[in-house]
PDBQT receptor file of N, H, CA, C and O in Angstrom, charges set to zero:
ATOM      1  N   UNK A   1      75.483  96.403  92.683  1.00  0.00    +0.000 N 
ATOM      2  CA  UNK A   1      75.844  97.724  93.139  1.00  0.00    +0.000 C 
ATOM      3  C   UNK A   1      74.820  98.725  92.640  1.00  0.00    +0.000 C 
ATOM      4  O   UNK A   1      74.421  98.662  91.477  1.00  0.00    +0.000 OA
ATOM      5  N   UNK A   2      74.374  99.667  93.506  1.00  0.00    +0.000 N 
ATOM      6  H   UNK A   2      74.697  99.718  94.450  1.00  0.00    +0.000 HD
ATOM      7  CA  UNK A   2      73.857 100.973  92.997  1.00  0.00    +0.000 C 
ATOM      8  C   UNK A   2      74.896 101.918  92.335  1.00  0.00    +0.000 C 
ATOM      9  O   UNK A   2      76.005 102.104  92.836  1.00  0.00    +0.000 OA
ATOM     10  N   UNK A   3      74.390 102.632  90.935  1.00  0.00    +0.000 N 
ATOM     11  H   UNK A   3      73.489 102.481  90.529  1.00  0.00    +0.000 HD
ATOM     12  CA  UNK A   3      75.516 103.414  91.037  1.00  0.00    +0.000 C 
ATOM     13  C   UNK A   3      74.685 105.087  90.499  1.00  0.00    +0.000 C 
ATOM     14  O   UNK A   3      73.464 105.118  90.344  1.00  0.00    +0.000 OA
ATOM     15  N   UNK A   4      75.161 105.774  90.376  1.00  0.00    +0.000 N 
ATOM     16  H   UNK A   4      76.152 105.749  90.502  1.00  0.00    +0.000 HD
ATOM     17  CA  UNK A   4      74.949 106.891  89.650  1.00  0.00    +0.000 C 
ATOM     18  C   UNK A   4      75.964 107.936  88.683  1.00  0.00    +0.000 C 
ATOM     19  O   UNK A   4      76.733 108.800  89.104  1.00  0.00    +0.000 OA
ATOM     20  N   UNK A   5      75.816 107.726  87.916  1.00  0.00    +0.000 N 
ATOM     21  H   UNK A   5      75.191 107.024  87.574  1.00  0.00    +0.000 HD
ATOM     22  CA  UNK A   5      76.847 108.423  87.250  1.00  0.00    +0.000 C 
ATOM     23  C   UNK A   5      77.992 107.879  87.392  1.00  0.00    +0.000 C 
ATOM     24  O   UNK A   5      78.120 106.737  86.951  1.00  0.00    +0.000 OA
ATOM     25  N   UNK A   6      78.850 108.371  87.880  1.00  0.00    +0.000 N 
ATOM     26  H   UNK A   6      78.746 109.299  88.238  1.00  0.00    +0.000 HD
ATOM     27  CA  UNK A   6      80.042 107.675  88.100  1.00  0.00    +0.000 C 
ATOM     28  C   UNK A   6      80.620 107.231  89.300  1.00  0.00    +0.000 C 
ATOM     29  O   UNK A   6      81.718 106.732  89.544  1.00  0.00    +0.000 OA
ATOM     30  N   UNK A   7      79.504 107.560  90.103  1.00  0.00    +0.000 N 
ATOM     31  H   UNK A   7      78.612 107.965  89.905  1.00  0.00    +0.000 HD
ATOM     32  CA  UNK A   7      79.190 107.175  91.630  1.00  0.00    +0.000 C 
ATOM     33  C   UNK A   7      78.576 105.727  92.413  1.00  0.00    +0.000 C 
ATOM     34  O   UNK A   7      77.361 105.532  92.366  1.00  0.00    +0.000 OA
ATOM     35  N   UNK A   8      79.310 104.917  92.994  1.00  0.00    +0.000 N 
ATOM     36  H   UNK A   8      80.297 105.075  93.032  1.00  0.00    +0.000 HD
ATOM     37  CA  UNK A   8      78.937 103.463  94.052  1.00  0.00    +0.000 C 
ATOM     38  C   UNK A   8      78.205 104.454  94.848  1.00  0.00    +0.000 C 
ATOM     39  O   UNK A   8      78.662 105.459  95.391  1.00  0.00    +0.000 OA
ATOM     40  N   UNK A   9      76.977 104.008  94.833  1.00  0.00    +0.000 N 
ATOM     41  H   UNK A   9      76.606 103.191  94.391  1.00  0.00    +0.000 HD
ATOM     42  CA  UNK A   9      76.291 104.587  96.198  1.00  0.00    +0.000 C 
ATOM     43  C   UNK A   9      76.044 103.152  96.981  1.00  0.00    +0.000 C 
ATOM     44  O   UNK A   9      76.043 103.125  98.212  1.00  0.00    +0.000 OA
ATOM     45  N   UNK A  10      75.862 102.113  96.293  1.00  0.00    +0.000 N 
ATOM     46  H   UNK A  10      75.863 102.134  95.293  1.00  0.00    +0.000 HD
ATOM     47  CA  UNK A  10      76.177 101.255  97.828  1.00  0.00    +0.000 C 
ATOM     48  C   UNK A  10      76.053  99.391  96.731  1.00  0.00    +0.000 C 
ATOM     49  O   UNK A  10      75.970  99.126  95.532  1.00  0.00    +0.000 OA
ATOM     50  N   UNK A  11      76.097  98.716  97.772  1.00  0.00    +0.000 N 
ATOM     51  H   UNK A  11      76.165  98.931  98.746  1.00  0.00    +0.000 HD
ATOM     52  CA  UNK A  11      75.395  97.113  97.164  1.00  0.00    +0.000 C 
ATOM     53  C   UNK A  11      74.108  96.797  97.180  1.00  0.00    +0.000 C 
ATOM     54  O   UNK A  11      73.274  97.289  97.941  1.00  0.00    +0.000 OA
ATOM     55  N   UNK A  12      73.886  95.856  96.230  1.00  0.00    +0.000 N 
ATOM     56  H   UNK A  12      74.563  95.456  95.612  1.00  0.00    +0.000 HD
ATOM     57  CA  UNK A  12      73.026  95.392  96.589  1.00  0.00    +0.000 C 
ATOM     58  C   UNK A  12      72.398  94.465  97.510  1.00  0.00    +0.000 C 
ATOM     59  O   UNK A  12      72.227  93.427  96.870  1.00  0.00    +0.000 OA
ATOM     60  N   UNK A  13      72.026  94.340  98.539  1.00  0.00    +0.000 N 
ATOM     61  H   UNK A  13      72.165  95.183  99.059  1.00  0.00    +0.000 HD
ATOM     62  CA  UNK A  13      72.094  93.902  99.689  1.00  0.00    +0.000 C 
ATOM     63  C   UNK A  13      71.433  93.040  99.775  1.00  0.00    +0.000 C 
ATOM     64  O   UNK A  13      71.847  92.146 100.513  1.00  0.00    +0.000 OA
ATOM     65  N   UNK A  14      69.660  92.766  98.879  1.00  0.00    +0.000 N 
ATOM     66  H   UNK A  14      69.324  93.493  98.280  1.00  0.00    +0.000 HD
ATOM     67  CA  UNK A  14      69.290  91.422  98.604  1.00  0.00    +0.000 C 
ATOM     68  C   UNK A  14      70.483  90.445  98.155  1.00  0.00    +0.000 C 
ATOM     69  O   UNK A  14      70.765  89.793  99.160  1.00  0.00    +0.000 OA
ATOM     70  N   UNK A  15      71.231  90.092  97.183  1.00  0.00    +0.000 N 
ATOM     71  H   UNK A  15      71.002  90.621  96.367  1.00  0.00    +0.000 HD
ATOM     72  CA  UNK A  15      72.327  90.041  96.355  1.00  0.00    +0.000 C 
ATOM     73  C   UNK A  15      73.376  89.297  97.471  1.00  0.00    +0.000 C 
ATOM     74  O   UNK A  15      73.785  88.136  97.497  1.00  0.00    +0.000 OA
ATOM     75  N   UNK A  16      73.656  90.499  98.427  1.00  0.00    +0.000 N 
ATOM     76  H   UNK A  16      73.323  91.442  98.406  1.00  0.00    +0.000 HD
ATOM     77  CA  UNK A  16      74.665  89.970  99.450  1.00  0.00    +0.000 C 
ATOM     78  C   UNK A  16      74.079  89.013 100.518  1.00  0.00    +0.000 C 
ATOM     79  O   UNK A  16      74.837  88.119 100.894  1.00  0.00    +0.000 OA
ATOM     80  N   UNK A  17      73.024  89.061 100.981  1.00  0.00    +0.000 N 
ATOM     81  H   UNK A  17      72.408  89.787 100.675  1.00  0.00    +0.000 HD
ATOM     82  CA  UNK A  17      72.298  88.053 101.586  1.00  0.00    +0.000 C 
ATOM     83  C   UNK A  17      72.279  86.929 101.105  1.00  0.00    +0.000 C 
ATOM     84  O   UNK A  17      72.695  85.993 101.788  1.00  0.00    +0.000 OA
ATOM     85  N   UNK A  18      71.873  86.748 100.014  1.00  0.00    +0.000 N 
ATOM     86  H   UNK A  18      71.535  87.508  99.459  1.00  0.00    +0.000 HD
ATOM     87  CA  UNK A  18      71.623  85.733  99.240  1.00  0.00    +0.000 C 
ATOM     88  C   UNK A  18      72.983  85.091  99.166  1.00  0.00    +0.000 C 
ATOM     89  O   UNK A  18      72.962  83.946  99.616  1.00  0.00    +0.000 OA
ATOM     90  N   UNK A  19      74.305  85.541  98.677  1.00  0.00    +0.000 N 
ATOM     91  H   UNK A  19      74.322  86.471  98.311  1.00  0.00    +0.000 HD
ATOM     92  CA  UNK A  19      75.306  84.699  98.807  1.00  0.00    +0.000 C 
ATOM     93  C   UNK A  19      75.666  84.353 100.049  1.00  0.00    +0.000 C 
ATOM     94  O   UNK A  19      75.871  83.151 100.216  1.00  0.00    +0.000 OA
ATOM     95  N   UNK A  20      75.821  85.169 101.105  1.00  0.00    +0.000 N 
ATOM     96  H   UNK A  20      75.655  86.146 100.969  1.00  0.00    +0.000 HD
ATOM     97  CA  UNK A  20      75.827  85.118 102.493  1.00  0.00    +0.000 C 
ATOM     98  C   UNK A  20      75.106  83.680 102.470  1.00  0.00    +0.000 C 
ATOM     99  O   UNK A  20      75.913  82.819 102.822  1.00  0.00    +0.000 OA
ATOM    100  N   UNK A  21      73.995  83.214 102.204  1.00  0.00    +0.000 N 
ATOM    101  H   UNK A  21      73.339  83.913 101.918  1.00  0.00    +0.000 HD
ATOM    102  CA  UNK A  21      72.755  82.373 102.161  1.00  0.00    +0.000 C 
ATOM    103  C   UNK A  21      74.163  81.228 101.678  1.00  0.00    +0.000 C 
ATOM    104  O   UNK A  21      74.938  80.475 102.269  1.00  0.00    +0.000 OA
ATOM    105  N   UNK A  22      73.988  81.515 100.737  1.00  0.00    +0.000 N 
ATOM    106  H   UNK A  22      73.359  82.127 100.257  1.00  0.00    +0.000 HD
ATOM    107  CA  UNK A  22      74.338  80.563  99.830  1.00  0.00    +0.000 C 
ATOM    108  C   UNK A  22      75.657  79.541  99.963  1.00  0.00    +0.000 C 
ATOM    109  O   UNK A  22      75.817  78.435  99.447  1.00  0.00    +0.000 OA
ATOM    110  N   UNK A  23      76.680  80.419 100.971  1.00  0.00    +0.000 N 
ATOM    111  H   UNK A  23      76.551  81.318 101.391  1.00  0.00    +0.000 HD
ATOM    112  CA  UNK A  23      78.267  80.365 101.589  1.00  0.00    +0.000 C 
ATOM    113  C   UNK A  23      77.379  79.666 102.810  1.00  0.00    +0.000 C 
ATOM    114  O   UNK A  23      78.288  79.037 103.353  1.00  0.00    +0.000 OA
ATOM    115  N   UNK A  24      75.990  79.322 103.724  1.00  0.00    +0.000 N 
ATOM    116  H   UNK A  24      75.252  79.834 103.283  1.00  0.00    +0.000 HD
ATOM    117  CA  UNK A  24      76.024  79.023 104.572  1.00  0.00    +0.000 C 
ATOM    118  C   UNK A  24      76.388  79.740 106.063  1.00  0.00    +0.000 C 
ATOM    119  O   UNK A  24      76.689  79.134 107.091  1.00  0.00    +0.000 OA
ATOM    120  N   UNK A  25      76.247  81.537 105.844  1.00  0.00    +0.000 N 
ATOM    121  H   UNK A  25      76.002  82.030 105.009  1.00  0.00    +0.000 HD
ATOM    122  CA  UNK A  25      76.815  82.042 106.825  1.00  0.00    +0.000 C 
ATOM    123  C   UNK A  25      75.594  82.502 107.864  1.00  0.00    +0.000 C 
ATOM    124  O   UNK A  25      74.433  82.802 107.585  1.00  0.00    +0.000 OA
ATOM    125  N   UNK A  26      76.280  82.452 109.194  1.00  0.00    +0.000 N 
ATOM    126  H   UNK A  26      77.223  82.209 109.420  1.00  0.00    +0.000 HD
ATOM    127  CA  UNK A  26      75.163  82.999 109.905  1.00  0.00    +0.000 C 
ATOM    128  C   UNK A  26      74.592  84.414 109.276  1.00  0.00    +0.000 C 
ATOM    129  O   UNK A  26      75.275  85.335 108.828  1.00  0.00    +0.000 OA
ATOM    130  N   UNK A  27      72.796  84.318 109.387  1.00  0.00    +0.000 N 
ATOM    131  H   UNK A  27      72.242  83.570 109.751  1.00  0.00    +0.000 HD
ATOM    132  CA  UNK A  27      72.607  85.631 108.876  1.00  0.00    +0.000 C 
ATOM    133  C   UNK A  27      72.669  86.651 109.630  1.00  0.00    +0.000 C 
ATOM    134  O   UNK A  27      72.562  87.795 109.188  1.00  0.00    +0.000 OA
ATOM    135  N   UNK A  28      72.864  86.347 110.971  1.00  0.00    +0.000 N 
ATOM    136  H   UNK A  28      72.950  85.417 111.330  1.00  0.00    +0.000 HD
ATOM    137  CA  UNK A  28      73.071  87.304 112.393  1.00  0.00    +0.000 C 
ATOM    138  C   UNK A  28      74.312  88.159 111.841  1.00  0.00    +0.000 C 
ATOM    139  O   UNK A  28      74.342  89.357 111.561  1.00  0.00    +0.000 OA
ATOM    140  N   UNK A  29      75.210  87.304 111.775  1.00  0.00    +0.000 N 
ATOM    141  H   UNK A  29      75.185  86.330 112.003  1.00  0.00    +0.000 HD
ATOM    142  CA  UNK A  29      76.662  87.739 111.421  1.00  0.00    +0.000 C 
ATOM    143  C   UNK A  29      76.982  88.661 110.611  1.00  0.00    +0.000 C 
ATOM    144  O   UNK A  29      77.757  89.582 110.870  1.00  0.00    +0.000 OA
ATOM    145  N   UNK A  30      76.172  88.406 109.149  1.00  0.00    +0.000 N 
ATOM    146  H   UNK A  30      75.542  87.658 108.938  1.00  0.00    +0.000 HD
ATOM    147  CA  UNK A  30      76.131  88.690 107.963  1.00  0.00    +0.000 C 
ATOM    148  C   UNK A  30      75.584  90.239 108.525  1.00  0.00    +0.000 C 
ATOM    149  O   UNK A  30      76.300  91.206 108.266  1.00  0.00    +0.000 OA
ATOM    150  N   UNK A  31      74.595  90.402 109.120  1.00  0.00    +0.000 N 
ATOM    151  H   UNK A  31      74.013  89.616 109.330  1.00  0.00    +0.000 HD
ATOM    152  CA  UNK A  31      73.338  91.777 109.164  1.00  0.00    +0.000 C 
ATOM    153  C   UNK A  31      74.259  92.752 109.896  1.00  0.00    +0.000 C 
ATOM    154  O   UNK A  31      74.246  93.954 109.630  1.00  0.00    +0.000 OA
ATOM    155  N   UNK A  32      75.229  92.101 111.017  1.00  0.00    +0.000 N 
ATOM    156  H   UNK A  32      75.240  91.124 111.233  1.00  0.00    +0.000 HD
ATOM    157  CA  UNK A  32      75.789  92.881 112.086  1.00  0.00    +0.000 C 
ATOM    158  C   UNK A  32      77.475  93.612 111.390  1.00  0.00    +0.000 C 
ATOM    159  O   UNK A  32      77.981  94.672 111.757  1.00  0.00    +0.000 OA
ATOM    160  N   UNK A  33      77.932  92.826 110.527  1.00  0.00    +0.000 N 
ATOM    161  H   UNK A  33      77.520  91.965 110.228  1.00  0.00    +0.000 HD
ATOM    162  CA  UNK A  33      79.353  92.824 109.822  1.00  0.00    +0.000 C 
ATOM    163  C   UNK A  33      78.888  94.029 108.255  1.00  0.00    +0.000 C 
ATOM    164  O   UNK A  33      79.518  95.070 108.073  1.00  0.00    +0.000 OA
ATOM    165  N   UNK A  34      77.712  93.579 107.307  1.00  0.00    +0.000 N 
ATOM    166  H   UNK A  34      77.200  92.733 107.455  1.00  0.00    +0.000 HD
ATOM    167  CA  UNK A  34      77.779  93.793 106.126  1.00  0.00    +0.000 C 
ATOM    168  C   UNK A  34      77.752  95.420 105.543  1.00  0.00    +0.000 C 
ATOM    169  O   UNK A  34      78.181  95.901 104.493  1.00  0.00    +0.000 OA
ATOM    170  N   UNK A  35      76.916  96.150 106.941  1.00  0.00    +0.000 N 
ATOM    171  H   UNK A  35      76.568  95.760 107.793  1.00  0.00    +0.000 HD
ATOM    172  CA  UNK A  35      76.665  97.682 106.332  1.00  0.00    +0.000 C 
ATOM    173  C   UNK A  35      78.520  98.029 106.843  1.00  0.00    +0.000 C 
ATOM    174  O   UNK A  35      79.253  98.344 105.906  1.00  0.00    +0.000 OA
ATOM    175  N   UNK A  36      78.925  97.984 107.734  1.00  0.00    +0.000 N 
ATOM    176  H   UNK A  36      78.329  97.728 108.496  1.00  0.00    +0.000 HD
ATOM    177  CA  UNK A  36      80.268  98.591 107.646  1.00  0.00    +0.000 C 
ATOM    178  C   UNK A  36      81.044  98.247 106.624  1.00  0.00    +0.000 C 
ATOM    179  O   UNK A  36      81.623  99.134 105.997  1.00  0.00    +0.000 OA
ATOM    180  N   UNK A  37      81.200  96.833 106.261  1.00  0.00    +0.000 N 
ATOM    181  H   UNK A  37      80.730  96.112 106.771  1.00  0.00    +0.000 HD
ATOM    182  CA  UNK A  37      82.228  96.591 105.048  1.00  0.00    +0.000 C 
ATOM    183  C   UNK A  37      81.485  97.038 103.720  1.00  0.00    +0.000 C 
ATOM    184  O   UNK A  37      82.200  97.132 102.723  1.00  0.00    +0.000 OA
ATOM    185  N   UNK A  38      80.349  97.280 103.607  1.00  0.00    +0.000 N 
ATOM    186  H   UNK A  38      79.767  97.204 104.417  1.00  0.00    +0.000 HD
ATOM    187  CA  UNK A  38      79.948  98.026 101.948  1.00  0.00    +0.000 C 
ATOM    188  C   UNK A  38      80.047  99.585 102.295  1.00  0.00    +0.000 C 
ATOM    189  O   UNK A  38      79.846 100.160 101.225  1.00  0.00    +0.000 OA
ATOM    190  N   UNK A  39      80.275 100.576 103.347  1.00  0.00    +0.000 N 
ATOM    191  H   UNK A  39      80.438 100.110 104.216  1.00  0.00    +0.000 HD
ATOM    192  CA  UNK A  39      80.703 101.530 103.602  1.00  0.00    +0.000 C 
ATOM    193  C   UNK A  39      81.927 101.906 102.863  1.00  0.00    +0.000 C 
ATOM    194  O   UNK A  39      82.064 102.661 101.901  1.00  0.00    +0.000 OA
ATOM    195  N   UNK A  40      83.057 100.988 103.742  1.00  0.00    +0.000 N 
ATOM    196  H   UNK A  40      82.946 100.375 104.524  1.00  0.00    +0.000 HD
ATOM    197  CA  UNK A  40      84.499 101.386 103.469  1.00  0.00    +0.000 C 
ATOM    198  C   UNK A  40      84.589 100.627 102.056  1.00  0.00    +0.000 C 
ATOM    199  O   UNK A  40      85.464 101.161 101.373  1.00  0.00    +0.000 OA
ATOM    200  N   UNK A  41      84.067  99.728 101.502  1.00  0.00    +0.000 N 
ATOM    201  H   UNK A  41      83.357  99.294 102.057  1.00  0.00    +0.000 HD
ATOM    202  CA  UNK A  41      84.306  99.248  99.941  1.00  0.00    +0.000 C 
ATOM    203  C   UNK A  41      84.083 100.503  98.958  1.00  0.00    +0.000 C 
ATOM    204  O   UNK A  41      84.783 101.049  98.105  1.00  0.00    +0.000 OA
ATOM    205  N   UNK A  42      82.736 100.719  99.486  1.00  0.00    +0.000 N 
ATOM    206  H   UNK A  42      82.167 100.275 100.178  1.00  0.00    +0.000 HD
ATOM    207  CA  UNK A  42      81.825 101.767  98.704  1.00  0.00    +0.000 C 
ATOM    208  C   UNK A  42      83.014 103.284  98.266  1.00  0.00    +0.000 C 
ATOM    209  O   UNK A  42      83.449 103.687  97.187  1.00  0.00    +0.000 OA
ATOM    210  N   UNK A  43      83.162 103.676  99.433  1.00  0.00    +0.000 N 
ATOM    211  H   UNK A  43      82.808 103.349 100.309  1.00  0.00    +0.000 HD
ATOM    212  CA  UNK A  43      84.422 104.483  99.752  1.00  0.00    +0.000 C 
ATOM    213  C   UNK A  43      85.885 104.309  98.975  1.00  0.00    +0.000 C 
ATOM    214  O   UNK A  43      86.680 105.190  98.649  1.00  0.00    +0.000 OA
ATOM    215  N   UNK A  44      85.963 102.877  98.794  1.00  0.00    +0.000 N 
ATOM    216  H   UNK A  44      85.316 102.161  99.059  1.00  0.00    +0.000 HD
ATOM    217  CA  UNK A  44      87.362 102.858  98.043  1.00  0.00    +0.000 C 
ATOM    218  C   UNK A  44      87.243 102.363  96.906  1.00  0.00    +0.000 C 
ATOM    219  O   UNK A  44      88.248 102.115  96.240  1.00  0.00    +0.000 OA
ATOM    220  N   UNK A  45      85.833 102.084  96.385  1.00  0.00    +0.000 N 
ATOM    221  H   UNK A  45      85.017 102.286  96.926  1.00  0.00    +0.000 HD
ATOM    222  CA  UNK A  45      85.690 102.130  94.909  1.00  0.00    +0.000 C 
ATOM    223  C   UNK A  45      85.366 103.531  94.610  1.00  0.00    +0.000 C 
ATOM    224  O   UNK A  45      85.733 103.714  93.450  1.00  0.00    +0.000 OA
ATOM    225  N   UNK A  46      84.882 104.559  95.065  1.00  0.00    +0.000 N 
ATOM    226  H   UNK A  46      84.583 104.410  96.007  1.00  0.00    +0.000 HD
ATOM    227  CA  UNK A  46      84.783 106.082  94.456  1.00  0.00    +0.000 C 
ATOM    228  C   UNK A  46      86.275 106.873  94.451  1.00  0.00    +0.000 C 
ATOM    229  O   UNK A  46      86.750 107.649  93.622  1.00  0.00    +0.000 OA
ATOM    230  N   UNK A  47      86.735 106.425  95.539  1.00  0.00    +0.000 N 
ATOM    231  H   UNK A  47      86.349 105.794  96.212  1.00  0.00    +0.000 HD
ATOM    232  CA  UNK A  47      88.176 106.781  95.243  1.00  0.00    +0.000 C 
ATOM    233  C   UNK A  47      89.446 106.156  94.146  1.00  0.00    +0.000 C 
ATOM    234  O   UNK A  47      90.487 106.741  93.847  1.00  0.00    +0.000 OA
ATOM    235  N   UNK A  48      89.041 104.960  93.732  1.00  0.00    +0.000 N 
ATOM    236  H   UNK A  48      88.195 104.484  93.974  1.00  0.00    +0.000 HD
ATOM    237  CA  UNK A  48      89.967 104.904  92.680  1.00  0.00    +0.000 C 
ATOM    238  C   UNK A  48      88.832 105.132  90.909  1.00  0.00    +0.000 C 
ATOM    239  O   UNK A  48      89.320 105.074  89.780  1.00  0.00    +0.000 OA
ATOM    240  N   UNK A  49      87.882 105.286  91.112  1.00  0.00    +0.000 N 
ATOM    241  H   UNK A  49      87.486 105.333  92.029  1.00  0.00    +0.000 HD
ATOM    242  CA  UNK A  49      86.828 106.418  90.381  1.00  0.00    +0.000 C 
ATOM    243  C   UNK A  49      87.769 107.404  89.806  1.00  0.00    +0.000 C 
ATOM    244  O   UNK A  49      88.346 107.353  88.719  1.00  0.00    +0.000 OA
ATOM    245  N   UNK A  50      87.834 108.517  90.938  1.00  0.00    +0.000 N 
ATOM    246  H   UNK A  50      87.366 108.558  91.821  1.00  0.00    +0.000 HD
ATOM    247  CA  UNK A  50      88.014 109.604  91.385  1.00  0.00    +0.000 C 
ATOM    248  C   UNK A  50      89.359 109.361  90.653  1.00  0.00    +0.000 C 
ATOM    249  O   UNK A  50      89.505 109.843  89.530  1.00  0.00    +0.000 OA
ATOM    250  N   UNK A  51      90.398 108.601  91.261  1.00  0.00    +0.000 N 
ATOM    251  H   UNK A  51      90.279 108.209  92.173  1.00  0.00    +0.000 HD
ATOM    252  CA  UNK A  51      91.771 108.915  90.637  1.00  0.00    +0.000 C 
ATOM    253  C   UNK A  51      92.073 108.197  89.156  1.00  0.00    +0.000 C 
ATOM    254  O   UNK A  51      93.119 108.276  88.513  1.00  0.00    +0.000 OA
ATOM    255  N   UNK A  52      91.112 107.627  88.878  1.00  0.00    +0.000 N 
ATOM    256  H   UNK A  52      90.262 107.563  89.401  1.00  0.00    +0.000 HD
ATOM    257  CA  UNK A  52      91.263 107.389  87.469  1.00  0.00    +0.000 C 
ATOM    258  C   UNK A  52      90.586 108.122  86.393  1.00  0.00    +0.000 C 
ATOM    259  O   UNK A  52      90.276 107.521  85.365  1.00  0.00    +0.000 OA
ATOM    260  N   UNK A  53      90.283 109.596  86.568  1.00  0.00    +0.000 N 
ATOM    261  H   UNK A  53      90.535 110.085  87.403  1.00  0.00    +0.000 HD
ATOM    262  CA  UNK A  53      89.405 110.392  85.706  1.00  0.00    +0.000 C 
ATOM    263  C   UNK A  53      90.174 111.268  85.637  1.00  0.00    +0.000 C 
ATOM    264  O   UNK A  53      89.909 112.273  84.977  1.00  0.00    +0.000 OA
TER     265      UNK A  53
C-alpha cells in the first residue's frame, strides 16, 4: 500500500500483479477488474481511518 500520513492512497500494484501471477490468473482480467476494486478498498480503508480517530 501507498500511504501518507494517515492516508491509503492506493496498492501496490507491482505486488498485486505478481500475486495475480502467482494465483495463476488471467492478467487481462486482473488489469481490467484491479483499478476499480483498489478504488473502493482504498475508500473503505480511509473511512474506518477516519472513524477510528
Amino acid at each position: 500500500m501507498r500511504v501518507a500520513g494517515k492516508a491509503v492512497l492506493g496498492w501496490d500494484m507491482g505486488a498485486a500483479f505478481a500475486l495475480a501471477n502467482a494465483l495463476d490468473l488471467n492478467p487481462m482480467v486482473v488489469a481490467e477488474l484491479l483499478p476499480e476494486l483498489e478504488a473502493v478498498m482504498v475508500r473503505r480503508i480511509n473511512e474506518k481511518i477516519e472513524a477510528s480517530d
